[in-house]
C-alpha positions in Angstrom: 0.0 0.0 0.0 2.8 2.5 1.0 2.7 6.3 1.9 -0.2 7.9 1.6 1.3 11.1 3.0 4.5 12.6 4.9 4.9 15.5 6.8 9.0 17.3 7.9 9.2 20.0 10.2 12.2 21.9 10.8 13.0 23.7 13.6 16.7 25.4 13.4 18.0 27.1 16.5 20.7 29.0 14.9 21.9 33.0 14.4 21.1 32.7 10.7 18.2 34.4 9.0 15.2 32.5 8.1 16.3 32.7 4.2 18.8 31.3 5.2 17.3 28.4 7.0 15.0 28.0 4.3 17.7 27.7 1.5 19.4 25.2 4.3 15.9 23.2 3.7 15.9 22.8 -0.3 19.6 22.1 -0.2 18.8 19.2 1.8 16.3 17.9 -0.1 18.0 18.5 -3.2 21.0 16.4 -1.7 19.0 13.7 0.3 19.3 10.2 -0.9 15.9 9.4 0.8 14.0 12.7 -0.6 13.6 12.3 -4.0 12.7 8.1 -4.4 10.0 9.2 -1.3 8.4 11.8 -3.1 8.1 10.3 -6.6 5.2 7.7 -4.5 4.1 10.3 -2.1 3.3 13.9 -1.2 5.6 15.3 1.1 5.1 18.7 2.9 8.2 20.2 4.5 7.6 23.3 7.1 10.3 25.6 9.0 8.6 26.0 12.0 9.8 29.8 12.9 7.2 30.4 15.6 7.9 28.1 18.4 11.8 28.8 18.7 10.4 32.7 20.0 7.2 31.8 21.6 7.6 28.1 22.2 3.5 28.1 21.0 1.6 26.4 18.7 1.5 28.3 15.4 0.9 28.3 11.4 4.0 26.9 9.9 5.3 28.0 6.5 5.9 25.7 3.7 9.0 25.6 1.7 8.1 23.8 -1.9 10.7 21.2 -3.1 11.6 21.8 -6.6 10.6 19.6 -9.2 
């Protein structure tokens, strides 16, 4: 049956910018020997959670879009 969908958060405690952090994400992806065999059979949504490193709450995470 396999994946029917998969989910990564991020959350990056460093003194970088969150472009930064963000480019960090698609360079991963675009290197991972697990990414790109896992999302030809699934969808995969990848988030930098920015919030909860401030506030350590619950809130909307932004989506950074793998390229195809």
């Amino acid at each position: 049956m396999g994946f029917q969908n998969i989910r990564v958060y991020f959350k990056i405690d460093a003194d970088v910018s969150d472009e930064q952090k963000e480019e960090m994400i698609r360079t991963a992806q675009k290197y991972s020997p697990v990414f790109n065999p896992v999302t030809k059979s699934a969808p995969v949504s990848v988030h930098l959670d920015k919030e909860s490193l401030k506030f350590k709450s619950e809130a909307p995470k932004e989506t950074v879009r793998a390229a195809a």
